[in-house]
PLY file of the C-alpha trace (Angstrom):
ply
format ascii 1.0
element vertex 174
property float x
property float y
property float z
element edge 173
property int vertex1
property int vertex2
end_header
0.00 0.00 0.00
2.66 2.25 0.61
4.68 1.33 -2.36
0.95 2.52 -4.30
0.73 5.54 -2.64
4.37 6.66 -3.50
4.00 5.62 -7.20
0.78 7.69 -6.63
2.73 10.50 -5.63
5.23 10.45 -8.49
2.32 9.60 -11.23
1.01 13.24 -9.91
4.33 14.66 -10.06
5.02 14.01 -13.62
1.76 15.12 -14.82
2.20 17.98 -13.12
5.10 18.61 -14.64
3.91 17.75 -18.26
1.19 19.54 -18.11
2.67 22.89 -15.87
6.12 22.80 -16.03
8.74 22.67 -13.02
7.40 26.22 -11.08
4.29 24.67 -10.84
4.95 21.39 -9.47
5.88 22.50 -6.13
5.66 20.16 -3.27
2.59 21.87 -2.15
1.14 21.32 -5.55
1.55 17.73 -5.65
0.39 17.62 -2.29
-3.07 19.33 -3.37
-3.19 17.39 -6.27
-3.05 13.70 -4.56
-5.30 15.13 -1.09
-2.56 15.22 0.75
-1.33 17.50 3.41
2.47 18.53 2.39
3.25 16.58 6.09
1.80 13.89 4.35
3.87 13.96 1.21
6.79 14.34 3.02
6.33 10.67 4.84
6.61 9.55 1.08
9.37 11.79 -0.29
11.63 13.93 2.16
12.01 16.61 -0.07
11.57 17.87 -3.78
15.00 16.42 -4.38
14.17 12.69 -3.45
10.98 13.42 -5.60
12.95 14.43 -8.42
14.88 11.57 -7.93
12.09 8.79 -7.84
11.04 10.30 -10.98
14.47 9.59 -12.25
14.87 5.77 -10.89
11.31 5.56 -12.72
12.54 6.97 -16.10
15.56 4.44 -15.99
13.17 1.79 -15.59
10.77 2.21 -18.20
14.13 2.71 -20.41
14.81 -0.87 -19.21
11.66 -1.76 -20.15
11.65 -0.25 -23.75
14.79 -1.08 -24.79
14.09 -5.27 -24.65
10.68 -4.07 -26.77
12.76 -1.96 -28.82
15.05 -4.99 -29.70
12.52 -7.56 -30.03
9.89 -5.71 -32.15
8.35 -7.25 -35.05
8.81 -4.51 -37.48
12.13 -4.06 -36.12
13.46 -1.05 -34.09
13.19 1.99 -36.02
9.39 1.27 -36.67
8.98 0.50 -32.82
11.04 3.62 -32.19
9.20 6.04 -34.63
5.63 4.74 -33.45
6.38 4.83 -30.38
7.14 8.41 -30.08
3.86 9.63 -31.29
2.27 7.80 -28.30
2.64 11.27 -25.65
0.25 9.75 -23.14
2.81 6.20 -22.81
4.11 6.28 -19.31
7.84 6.54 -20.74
7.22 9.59 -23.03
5.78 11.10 -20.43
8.36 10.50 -18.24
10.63 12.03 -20.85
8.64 15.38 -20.70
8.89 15.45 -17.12
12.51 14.37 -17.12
13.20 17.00 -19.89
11.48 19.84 -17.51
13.64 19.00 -14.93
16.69 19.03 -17.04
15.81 22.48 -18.52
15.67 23.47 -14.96
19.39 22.60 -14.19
18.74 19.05 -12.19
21.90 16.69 -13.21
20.33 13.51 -12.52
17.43 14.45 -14.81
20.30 15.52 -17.59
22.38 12.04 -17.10
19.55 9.95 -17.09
18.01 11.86 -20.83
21.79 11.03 -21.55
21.79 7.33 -21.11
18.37 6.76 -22.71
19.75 8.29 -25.67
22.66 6.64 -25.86
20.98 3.43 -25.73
18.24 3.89 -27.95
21.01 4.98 -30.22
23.04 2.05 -29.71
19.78 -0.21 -30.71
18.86 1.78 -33.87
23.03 1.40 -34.43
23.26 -2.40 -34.01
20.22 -2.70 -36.16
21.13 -0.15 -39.17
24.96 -0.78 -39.07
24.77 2.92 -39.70
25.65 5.81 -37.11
24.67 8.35 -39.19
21.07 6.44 -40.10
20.88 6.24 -36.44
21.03 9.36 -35.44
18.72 10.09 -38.27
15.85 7.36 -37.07
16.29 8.83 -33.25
16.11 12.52 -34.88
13.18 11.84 -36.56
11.90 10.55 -33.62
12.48 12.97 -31.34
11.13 15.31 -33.77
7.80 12.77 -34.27
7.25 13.19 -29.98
7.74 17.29 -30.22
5.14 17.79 -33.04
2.98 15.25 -31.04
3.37 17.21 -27.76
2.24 20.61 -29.55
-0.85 18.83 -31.00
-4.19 19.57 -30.04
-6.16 16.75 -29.16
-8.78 17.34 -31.77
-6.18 18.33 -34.89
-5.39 15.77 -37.40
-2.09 14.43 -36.68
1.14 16.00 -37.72
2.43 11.80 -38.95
0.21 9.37 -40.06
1.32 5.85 -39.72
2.00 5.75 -43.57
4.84 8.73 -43.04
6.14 6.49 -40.01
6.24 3.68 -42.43
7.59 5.72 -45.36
10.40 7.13 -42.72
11.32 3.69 -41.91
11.61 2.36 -45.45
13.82 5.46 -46.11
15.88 4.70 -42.97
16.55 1.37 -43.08
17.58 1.21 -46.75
0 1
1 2
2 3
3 4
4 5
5 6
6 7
7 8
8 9
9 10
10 11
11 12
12 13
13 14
14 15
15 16
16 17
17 18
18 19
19 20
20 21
21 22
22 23
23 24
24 25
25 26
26 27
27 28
28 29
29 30
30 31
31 32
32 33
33 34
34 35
35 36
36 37
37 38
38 39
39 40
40 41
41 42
42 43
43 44
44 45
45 46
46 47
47 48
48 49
49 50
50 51
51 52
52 53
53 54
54 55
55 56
56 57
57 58
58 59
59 60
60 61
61 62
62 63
63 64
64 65
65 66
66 67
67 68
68 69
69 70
70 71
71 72
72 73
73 74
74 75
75 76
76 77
77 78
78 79
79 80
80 81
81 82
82 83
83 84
84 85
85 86
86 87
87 88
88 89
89 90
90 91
91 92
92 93
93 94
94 95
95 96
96 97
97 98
98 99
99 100
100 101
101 102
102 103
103 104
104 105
105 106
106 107
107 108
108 109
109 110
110 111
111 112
112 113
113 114
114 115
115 116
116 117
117 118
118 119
119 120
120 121
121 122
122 123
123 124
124 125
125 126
126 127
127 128
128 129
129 130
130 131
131 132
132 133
133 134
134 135
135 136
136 137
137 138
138 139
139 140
140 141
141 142
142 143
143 144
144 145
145 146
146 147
147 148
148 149
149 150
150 151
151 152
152 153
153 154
154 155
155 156
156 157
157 158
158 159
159 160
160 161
161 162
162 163
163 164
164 165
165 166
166 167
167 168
168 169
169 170
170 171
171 172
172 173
């Protein structure tokens, strides 16, 4: 139960800051926003730093997570990689955002841990291409798949269809 209420607390947090940004996920506003008094919160998470950090050890391990999907995906990894970016409600792109707040905001761990996903999802989309340069090219167009499906409204067409993501991969991978 108290493992729940802490992932609780952190599911709050990162919405929070997806959807507000870092000055308005204070510890008082996550408090509010899970009915909690900030004594409360604190029982769960010291401080905004070990919040910060849970956020963190949660990013790493829905990396974990993706990269064995990643490597074992039917259409292979630069479809998985592509499609999955356009997915902004997935609790790993989310995490990203949040992560990615943080980061802006000067937090190290936040930084270093952004560092290492990218690293590895480039070292997947390397071993699979044999290319560097395609690889940075699949995790650019990625990246860039995520930031125009961040800025969409929910009730606009989609920047990609899945026949760009497909037409992106074809181009990729030849």
């Amino acid at each position: 139960m108290e493992n729940n209420k802490a992932e609780g607390i952190v599911d709050t947090y990162v919405s929070l800051l997806v959807e507000a940004g870092v000055r308005t996920a204070t510890i008082d506003a996550v408090a509010k926003a899970c009915g909690l008094s900030k004594a409360g919160l604190l029982h769960y998470f010291r401080s905004r730093s070990e919040l910060d950090d849970a956020l963190v050890a949660r990013l790493r391990t829905l990396l974990t997570e993706d990269l064995r999907l990643m490597r074992a995906a039917e259409g292979g990894p630069v479809r998985y990689y592509l499609t999955s970016s356009l997915d902004t409600e997935a609790p790993l792109e989310r995490a990203v955002v949040a992560a990615s707040r943080l980061a802006q905001a000067g937090n190290a761990g936040a930084r270093a841990a952004l560092g290492e996903a990218r690293a590895a999802w480039l070292d997947v989309l390397e071993d699979f291409l044999g290319n560097p340069v395609l690889a940075r090219l699949a995790l650019l167009a990625g990246d860039g798949a995520s930031h125009h499906a961040d800025l969409a409204e929910p009730s606009e067409e989609p920047f990609l269809s899945a026949q760009d993501i497909e037409h992106f991969a074809r181009i990729i991978e030849r």
